[in-house]
Kinemage of the C-alpha trace (Angstrom):
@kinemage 1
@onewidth
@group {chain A} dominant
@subgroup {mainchain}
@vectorlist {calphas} color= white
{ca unk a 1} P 0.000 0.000 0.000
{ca unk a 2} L 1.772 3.382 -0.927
{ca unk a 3} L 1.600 6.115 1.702
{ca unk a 4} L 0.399 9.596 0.921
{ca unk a 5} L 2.479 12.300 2.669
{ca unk a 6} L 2.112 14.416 4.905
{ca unk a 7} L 1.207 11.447 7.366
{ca unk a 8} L 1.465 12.503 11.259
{ca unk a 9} L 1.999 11.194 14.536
{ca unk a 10} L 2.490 11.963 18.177
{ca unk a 11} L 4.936 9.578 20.829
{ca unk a 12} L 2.413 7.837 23.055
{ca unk a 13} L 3.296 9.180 26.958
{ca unk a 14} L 5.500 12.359 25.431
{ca unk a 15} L 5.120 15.461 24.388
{ca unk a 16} L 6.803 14.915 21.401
{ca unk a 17} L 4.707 14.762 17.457
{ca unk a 18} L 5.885 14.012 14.116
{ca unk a 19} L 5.200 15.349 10.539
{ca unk a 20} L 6.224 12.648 8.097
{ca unk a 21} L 6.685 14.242 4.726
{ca unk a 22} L 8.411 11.800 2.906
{ca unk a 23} L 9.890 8.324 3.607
{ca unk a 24} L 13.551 10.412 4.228
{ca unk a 25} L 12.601 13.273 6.080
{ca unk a 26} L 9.847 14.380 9.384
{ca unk a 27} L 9.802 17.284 10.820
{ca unk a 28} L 10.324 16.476 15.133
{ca unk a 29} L 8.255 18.997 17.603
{ca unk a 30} L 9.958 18.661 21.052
{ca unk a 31} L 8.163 21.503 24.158
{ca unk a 32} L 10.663 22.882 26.846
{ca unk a 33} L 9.246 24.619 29.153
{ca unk a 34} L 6.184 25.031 26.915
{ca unk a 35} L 8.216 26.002 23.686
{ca unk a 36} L 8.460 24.220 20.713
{ca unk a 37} L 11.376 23.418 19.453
{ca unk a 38} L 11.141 22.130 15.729
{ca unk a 39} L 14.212 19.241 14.159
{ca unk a 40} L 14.196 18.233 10.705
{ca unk a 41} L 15.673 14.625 10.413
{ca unk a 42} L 17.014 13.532 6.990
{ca unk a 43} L 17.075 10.281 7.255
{ca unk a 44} L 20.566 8.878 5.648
{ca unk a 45} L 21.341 5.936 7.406
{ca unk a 46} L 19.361 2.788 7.681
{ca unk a 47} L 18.335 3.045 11.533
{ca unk a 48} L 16.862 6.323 10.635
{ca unk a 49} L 14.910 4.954 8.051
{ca unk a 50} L 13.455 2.475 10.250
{ca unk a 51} L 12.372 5.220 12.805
{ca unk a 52} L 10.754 6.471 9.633
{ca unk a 53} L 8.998 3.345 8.507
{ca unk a 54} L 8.000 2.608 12.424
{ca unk a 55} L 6.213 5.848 13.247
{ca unk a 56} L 4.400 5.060 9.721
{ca unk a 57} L 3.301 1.329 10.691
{ca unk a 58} L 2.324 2.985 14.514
{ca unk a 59} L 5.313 0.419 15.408
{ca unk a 60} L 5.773 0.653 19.614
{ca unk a 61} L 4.177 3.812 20.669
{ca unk a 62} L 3.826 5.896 17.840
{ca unk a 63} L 0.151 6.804 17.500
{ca unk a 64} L -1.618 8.208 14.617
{ca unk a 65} L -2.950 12.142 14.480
{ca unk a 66} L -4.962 13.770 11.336
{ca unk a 67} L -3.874 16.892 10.345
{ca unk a 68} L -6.540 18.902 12.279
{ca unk a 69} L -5.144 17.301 15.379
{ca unk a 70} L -1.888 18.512 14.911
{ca unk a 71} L -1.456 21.413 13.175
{ca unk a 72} L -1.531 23.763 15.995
{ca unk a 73} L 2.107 22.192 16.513
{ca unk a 74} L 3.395 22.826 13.088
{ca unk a 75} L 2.321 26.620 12.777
């Protein structure tokens, strides 16, 4: 099944969400003391393209978010 990007998802238990735009790159939102702090991950090597593939499956805790859901974290 081929996956349309954007796809998004949020680390069950953490305050941490995810904004998959390709099967190489997401976009990481992290809060510190309630500001975001934004990390764009090109994935190069293969570990980091498993991270990829598992927050796309909803491997471990990764859950999955529509875009409405999110979006106030990618603004």
């Amino acid at each position: 099944m081929e996956t349309i990007f954007p796809v998004y998802r949020k680390l069950d238990g953490f305050n941490r969400f995810y904004k998959i735009e390709s099967e190489d790159v997401f976009i990481e939102v992290t809060f510190s003391q309630d500001q975001p702090k934004y990390q764009t991950i090109q994935a190069i090597q293969f570990p980091e393209k498993l991270r990829i593939r598992d927050m796309i499956s909803c491997s471990f805790n990764y859950v999955p978010m529509s875009e409405e859901e999110i979006e106030k974290y990618f603004q």
